[in-house]
C-alpha positions in Angstrom: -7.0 19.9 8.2 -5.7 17.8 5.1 -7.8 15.6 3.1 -8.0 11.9 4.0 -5.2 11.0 1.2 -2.9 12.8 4.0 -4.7 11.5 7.0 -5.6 8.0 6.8 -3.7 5.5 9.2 -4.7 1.9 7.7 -5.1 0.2 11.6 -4.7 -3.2 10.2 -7.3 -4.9 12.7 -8.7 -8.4 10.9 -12.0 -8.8 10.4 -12.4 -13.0 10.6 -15.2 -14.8 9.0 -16.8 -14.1 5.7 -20.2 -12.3 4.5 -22.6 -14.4 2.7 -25.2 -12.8 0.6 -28.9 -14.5 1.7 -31.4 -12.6 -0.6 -33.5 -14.2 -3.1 -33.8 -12.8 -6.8 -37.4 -13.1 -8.1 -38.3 -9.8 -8.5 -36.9 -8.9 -4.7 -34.2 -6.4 -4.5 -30.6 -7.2 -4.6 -27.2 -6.2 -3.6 -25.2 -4.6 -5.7 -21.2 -2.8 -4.5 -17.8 -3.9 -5.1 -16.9 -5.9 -2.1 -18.5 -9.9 -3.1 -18.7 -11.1 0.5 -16.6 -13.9 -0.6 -13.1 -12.6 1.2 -11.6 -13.0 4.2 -9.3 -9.4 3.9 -10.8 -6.9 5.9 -9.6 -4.0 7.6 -10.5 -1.2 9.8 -9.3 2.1 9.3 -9.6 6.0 10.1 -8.3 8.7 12.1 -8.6 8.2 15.8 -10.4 11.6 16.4 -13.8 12.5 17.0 -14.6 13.9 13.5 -17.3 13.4 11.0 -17.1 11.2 7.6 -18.9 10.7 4.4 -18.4 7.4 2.9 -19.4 6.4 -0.8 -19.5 4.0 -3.7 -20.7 5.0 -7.3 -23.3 3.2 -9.4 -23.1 2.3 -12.7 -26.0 3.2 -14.7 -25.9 0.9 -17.9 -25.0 -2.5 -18.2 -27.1 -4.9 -15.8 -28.2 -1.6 -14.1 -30.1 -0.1 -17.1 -32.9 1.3 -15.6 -32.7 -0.1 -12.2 -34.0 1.4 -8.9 -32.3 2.2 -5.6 -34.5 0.7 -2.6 -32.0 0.6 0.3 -28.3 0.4 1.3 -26.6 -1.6 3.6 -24.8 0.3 5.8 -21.6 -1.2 7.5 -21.3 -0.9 11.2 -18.4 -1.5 13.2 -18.5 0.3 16.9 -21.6 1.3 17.3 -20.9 2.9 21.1 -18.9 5.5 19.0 -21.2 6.5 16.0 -23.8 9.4 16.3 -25.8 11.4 13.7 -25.8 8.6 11.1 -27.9 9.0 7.8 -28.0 7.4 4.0 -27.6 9.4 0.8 -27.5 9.3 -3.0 -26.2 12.3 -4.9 -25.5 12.2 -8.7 -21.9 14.0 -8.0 -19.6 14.0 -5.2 -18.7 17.5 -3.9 -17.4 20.0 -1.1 -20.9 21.1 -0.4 -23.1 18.2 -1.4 -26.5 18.1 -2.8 -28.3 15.2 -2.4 -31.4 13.8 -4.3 -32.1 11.3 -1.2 -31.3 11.7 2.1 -32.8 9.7 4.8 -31.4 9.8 8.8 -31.3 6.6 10.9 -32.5 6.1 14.6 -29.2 5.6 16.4 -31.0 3.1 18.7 -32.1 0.9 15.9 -28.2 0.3 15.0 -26.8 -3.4 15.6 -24.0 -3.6 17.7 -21.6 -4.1 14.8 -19.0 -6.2 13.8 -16.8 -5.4 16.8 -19.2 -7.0 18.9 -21.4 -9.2 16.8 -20.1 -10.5 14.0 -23.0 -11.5 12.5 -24.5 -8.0 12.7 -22.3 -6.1 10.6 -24.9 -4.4 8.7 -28.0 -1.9 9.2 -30.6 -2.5 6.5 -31.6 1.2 5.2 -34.8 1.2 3.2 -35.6 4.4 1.3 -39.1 5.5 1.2 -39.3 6.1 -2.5 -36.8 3.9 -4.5 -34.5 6.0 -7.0 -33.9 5.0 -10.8 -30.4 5.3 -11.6 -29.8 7.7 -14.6 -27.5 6.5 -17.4 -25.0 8.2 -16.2 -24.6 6.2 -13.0 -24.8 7.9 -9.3 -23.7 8.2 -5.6 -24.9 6.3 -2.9 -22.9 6.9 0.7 -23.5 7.2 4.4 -22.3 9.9 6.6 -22.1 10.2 10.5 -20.2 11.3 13.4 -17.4 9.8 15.4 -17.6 10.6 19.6 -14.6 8.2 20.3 -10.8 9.4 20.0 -10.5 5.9 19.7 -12.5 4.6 16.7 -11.7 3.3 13.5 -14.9 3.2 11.7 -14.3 2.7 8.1 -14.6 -1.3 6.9 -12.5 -2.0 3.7 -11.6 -5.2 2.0 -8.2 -4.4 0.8 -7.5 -7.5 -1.5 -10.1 -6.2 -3.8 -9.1 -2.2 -5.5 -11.3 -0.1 -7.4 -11.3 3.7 -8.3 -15.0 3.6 -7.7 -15.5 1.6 -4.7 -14.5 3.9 -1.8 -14.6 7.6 -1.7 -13.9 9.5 1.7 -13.9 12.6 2.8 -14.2 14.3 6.3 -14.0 17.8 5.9 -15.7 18.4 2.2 -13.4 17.4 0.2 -13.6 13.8 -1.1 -10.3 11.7 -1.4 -10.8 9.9 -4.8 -7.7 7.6 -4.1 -9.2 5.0 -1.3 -11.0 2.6 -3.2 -8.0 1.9 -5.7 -5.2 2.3 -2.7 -6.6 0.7 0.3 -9.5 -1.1 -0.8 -13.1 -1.1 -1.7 -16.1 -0.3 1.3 -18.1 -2.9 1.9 -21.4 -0.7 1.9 -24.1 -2.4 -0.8 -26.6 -0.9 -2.5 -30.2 -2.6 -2.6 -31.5 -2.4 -6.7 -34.4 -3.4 -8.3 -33.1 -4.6 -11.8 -35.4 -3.8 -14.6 -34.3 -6.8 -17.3 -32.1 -9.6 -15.7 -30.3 -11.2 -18.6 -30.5 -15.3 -18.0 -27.1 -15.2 -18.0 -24.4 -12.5 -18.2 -20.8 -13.0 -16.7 -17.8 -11.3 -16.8 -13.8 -11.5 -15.3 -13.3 -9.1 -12.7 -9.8 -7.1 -12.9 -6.6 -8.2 -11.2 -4.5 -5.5 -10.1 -0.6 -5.7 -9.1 0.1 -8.8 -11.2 4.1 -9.2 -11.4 5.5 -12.3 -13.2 9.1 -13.6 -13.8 9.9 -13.8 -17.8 9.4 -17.3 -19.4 7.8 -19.0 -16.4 4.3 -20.4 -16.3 1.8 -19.1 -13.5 -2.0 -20.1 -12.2 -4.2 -17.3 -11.3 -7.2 -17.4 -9.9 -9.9 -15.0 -11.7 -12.9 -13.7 -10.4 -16.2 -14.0 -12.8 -19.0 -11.5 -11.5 -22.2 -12.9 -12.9 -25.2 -10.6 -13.3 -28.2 -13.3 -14.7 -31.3 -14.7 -13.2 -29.6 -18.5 -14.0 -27.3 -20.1 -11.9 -23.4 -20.4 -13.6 -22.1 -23.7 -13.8 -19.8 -23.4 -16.7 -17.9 -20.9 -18.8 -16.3 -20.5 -22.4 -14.1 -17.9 -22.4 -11.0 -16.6 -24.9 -7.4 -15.9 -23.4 -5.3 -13.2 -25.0 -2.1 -13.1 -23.7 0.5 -10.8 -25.4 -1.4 -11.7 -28.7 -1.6 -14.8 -28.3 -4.9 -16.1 -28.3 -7.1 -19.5 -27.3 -10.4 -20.7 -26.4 -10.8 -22.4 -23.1 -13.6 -24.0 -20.7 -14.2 -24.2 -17.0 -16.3 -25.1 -14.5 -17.8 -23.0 -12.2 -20.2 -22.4 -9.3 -22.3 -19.1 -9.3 -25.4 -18.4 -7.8 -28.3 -16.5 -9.9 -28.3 -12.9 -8.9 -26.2 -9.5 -9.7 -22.7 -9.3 -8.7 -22.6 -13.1 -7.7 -19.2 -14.7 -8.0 -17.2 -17.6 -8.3 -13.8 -18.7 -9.1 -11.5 -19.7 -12.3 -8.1 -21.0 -12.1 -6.6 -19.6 -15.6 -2.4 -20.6 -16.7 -0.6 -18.0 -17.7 2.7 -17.6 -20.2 4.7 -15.2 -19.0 6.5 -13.4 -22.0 10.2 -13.5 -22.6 10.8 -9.8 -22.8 10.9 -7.9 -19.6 8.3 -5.7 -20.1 4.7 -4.6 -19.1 2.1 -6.6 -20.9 -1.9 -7.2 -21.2 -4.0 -10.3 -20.6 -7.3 -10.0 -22.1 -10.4 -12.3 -22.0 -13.8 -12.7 -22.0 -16.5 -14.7 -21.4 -18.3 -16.1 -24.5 -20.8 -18.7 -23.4 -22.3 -19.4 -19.9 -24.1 -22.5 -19.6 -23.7 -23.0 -22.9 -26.0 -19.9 -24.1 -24.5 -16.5 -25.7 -23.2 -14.1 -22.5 -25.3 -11.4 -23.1 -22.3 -9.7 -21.7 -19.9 -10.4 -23.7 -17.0 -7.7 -24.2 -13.3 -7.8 -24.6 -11.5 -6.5 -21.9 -7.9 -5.9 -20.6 -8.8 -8.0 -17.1 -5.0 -7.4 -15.9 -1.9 -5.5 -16.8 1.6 -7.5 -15.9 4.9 -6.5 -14.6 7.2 -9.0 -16.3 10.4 -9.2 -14.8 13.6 -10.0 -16.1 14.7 -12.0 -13.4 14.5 -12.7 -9.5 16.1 -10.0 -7.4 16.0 -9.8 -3.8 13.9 -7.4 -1.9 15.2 -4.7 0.7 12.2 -3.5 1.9 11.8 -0.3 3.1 10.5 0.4 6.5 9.1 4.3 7.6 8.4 4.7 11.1 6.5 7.7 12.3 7.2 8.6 15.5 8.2 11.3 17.9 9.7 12.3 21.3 6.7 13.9 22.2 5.0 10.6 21.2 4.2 8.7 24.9 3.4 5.4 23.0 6.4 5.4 20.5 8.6 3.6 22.8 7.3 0.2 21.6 8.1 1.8 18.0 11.4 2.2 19.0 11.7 -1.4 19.9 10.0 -2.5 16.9 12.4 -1.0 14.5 15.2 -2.4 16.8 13.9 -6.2 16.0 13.4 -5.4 12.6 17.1 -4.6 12.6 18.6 -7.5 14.3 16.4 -10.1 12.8 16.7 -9.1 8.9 20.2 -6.9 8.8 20.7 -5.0 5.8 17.1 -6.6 4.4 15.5 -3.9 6.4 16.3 -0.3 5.4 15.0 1.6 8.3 13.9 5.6 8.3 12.6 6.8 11.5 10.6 9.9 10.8 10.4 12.7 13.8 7.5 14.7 12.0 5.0 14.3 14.9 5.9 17.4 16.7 7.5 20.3 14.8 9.2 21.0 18.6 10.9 17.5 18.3 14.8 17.9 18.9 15.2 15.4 15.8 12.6 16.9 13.4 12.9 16.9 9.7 10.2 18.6 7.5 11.8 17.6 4.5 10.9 14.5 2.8 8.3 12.4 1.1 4.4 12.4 1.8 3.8 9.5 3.7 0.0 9.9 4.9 0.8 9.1 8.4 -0.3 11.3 11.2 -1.2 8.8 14.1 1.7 7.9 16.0 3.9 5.0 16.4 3.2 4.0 12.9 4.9 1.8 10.1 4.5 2.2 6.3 6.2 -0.9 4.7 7.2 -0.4 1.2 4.8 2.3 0.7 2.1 -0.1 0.8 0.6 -0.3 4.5 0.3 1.1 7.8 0.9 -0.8 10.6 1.9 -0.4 13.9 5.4 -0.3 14.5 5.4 -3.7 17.0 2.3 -5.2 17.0 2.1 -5.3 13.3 -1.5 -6.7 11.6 -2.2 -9.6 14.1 -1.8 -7.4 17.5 1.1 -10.5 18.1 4.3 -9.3 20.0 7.0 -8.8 17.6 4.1 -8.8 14.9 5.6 -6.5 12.9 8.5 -9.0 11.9 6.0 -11.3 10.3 4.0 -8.7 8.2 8.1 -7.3 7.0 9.0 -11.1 6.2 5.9 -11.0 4.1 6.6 -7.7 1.7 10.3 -8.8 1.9 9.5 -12.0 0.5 8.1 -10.1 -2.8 10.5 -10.0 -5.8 11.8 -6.6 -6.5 11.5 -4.2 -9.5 14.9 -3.3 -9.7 18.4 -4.1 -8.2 20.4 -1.4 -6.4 24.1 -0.7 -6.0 24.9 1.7 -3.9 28.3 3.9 -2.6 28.3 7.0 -0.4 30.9 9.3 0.9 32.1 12.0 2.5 32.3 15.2 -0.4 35.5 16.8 2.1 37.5 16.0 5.7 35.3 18.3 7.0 32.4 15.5 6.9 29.5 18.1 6.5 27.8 16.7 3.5 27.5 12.9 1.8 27.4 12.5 -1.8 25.7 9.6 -2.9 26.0 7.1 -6.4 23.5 4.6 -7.2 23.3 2.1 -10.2 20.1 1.2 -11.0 19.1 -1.6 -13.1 15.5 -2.0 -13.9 13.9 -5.6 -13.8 11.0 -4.3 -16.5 12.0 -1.8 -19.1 9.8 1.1 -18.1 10.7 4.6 -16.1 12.4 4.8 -12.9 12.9 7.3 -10.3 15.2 7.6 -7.3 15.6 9.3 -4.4 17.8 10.0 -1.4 18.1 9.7 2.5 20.3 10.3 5.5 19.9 8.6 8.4 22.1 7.9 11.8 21.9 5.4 14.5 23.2 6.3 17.9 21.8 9.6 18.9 21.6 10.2 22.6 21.3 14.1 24.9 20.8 14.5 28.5 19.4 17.2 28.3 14.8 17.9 28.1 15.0 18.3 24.3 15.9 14.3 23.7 13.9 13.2 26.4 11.5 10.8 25.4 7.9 10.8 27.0 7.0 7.5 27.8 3.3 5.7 28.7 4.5 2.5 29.5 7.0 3.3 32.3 4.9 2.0 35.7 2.9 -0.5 34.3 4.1 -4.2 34.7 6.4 -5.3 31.7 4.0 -6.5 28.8 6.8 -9.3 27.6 10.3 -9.5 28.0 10.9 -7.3 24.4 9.2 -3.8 26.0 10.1 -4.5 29.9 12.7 -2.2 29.0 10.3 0.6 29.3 7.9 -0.8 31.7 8.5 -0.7 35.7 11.6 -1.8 36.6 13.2 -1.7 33.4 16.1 0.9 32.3 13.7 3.1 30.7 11.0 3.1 33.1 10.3 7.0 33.4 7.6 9.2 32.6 10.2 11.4 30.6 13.5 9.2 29.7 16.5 9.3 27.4 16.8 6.3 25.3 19.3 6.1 22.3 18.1 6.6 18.6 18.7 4.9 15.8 17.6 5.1 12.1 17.0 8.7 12.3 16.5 10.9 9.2 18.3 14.0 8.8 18.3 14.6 5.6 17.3 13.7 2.2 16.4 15.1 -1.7 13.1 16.3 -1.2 12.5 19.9 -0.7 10.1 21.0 2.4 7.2 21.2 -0.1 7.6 17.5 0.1 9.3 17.2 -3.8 12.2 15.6 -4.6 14.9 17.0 -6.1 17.2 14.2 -7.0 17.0 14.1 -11.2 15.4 11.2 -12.6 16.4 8.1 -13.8 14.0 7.9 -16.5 13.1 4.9 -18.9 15.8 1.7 -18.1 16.2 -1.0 -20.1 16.4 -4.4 -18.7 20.1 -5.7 -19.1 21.2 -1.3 -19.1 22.6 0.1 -15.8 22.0 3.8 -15.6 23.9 5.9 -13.2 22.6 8.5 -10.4 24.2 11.0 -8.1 22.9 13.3 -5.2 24.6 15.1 -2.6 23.2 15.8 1.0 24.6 18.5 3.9 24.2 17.3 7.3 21.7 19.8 9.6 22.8 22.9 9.9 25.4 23.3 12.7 23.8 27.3 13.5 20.3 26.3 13.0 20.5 22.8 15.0 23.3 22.9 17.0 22.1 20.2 19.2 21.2 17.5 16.9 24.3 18.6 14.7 26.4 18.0 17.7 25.2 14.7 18.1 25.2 13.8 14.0 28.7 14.8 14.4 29.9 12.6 17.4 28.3 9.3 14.9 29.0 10.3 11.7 30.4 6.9 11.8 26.8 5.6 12.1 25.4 7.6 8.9 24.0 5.7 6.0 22.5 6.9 2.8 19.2 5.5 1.2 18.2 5.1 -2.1 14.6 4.9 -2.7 13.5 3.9 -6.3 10.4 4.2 -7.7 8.6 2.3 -10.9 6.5 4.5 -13.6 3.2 4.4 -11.2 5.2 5.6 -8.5 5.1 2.4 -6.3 9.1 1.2 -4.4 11.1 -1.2 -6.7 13.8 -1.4 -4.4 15.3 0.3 -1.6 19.4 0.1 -0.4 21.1 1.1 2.4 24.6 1.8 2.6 27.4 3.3 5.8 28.8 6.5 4.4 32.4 6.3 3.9 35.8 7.9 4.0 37.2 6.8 0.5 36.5 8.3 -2.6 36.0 6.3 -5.3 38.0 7.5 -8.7 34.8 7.5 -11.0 31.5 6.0 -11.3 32.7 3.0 -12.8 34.5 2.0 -9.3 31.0 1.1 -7.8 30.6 -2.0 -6.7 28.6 -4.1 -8.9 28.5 -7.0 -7.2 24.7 -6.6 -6.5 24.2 -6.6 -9.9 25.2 -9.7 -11.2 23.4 -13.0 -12.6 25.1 -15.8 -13.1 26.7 -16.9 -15.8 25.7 -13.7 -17.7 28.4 -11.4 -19.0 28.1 -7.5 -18.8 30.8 -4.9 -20.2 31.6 -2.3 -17.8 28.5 0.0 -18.5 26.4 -2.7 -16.7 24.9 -3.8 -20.1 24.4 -7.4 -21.0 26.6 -8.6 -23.8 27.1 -12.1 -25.5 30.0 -14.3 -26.2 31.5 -12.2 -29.0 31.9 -9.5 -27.1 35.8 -7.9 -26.9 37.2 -5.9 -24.4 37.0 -6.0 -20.1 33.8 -8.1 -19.1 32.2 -8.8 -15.9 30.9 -12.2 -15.0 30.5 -13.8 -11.9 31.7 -10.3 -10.6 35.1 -10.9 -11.3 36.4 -8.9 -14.4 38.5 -9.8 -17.1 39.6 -9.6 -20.8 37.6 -11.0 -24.0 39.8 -10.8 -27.0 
């Protein structure tokens, strides 16, 4: 089975209400983990199987921690009915085969009913019989247990708050170190006993993901973690943006305690270069005393971009004929499509049977295995309809949302047949990044229309004698066209082919480091299925080959989607690169030579500007 980097399917149900810490701090122990209790950005997630997990956080062992003692954890619960063999661990290293230096089981019985039920009893309060001092070189503290329930999603993550040591998982030895900086921290705790409290030590927590526009002013709010045995109610603190540097107060409201946190509103500059930048700060004085804390750190790295650009967003859906639930997946996409247009590049992924008519092993790892399922920009798992709030159409909200975020590059895009005999596409893309940084690109085929008669495209479907659910999925239900067990709906967005390889790497060469203001051209070509090998989809690529697009898929340096395009595949041939349309491209008022670089006023020769060309002399 694959690790849980592969197998994870983020189920996006809301936990409502927020977790308020009610220990006291003199000389009791205290919580200690990465989720504050202060947000509102829960999730459930994990595989709906009956399988067994290990869940952990790691402990620091200097700082506030110096010689402190683990007494307990606080175990998050979620559906008890479903849980079994549950115990509490610390190791000093995460492993296939684990060793652990405490290991203590729990009484199923003595488990609250969890979250699902009673939200007030999210956690079990595990006390170890001997409490364990944390070497200097920090530890492990997790929980493990079994799932009975093919329908359980057991793990609780906050996924506003990311850090590489705030959630490992594994399920069958070996741990995914990607969870806690990907799809948030766990909100297990850790109970210490702290051997010196500082009165009053504070320091910013990390923002992650920060994008700003160049030149523009921006308020972000900062979290300050405060570790002291004093109560915060104000901070001097130093500001380092880009080198420049300032000393600032605030107010603030912290209660004594580790990890307690509050709020700080700090203005930004944003630079006037495109580029990636740091903001550093720290905290100099709390309360007016020395911050026995005190430490310069880089509390967020910045995307500056050059200028607005419209988002397409991207939209996988995994899915499958073989899949009985997929129908409403179907229709999901289908909404997408009519309500956004060519906002919504669609890629309908038949990987969950290797028996499906449509399948296509080649392309990028997605980590979806459940099906229907979404990924949106690469970022989250959803399902395909509902979307995060379970709402019909649901899924059109959470797209508006991503599609709403600037994007990291601007795309223009041309594809086309390579011959008359319309058996591959080649594709050209001009990429033009909004940060100067490396790029990469890659390529899909998709077509919309595909429809058999015969077993192979039938489509199994769960929904077809229940009463219509609303008027959007009647189709499927009773009395709709669809409404048999096995049916044979058309389909649209379907991939069939792209530049990765079937080891899941792509082929298509890089782009490389971009400069903003520099265009850099790209080019891939793509054969359509083989017409031996998969004479039955080929027949039906072939009777739409007027319904093929190409996707371009572009990537920034750490790998996340800058922009995605979608384009029909044409006829004409365009004489050179230089023919494609750069329309896309354009800001106005600025003027480009033909190379898609930015020039000024003294620049002789054909311009662009407005899109419209012409001749400087």
């Amino acid at each position: 089975m694959k690790q849980l980097s592969i197998i994870l399917a983020l189920l996006s149900l809301p936990l409502v209400g927020r977790l308020v810490s009610t220990y006291t701090y003199a000389g009791e122990p205290v919580e200690w983990g990465y989720y504050n209790g202060d947000r509102t950005n829960l999730y459930v997630t994990g595989v709906q199987n009956q399988t067994k997990y290990n869940v952990a956080i790691k402990i620091p062992g200097d700082g506030a921690l110096e010689g402190a003692k683990i007494t307990g954890l606080r175990i998050p619960i979620y559906q008890k009915s479903s849980i079994t063999k549950i115990n509490g661990w610390i190791a000093t290293k995460l492993a296939v085969t684990m060793k652990y230096v405490v290991q203590q089981s729990i009484t199923w019985k003595d488990l609250p009913d969890g979250y699902q039920k009673s939200p007030d009893k999210l956690y079990y309060d595990l006390t170890f019989e001997e409490p364990y001092e944390i070497p200097s070189t920090g530890c492990y503290v997790g929980y493990q247990f079994e799932v009975n329930s093919s329908s359980c999603t057991p793990l609780i993550l906050d996924y506003q708050n990311y850090n590489a040591d705030g959630a490992f998982v594994t399920q069958q030895g070996y741990w995914d170190t990607t969870v806690g900086k990907t799809l948030g921290v766990s909100v297990m705790k850790a109970m210490v006993e702290v051997k010196n409290m500082s009165n009053v030590a504070a320091s910013f927590e990390k923002l992650n993901n920060i994008v700003t526009v160049a030149d523009r002013e921006y308020n972000f709010d900062y979290t300050v973690i405060s570790n002291g045995d004093e109560a915060v109610t104000n901070i001097e603190y130093t500001v380092d943006v880009n080198g420049q540097k300032d000393t600032r107060t605030a107010n603030v409201s912290i209660n004594a305690g580790l990890q307690q946190t509050g709020i700080v509103n700090v203005n930004i500059k944003a630079p006037k270069e495109a580029k990636y930048y740091d903001v550093k700060m720290n905290i100099t004085k709390v309360n007016g005393k020395d911050n026995s804390e005190i430490e310069t750190v880089t509390v967020s790295e910045y995307k500056n971009l050059g200028r607005e650009v419209e988002r397409n967003t991207l939209v996988e859906e995994f899915t499958g004929t073989s899949c009985p639930n997929c129908p409403r997946g179907i229709t999901g996409m289908e909404q997408l499509k009519e309500t956004y247009g060519d906002r919504f590049v669609g890629v309908a992924i038949h990987q969950y049977s290797n028996k499906d008519v449509m399948y296509l092993q080649n392309y990028r790892v997605h980590n979806m295995t459940a099906a229907p399922k979404a990924l949106i920009d690469g970022k989250v798992q959803l399902d395909p309809y509902y979307g995060s709030s379970g709402a019909v159409r649901g899924i059109l909200n959470d797209f508006k949302t991503y599609m709403n975020i600037d994007a990291h590059a601007e795309v223009a895009l041309q594809a086309y047949w390579t011959s008359s005999k319309k058996d591959s596409v080649k594709v050209i893309a001009k990429v033009e990044g909004m940060t100067d940084g490396y790029y990469s690109i890659a390529y899909a085929l998709t077509v919309d229309g595909l429809h058999g008669t015969t077993t192979e495209w039938a489509q199994q479907n769960n929904f077809y004698n229940i009463s219509p659910l609303d008027s959007y999925l009647a189709v499927w239900c009773s009395g709709g066209k669809y409404a048999q067990a096995l049916c044979y709906p058309e389909f649209n967005d379907v991939l069939i082919a792209s530049s990765y390889n079937i080891y899941n790497q792509n082929t298509a060469s890089e782009l490389g480091n971009l400069t903003y203001g520099v265009a850099k051209s790209n080019e891939y070509t793509m054969p359509l299925p083989s017409a031996t090998d998969r004479a039955s989809l080929r027949s039906q690529v072939d009777a739409n080959n007027d319904k093929i697009y190409a996707v371009a898929i572009v990537f920034d340096r750490d790998g996340k989607i800058a922009q995605a395009k979608k384009v029909n595949v044409q006829d004409v041939i365009p004489v050179s690169i230089e023919s494609l349309d750069t329309r896309n491209m354009i800001t106005p008022g600025v003027i480009y030579n033909l190379a898609g670089q930015i020039v000024d006023e003294s620049y002789k020769g054909i311009v662009i500007v407005n899109g419209k060309k012409m001749i400087r002399k």
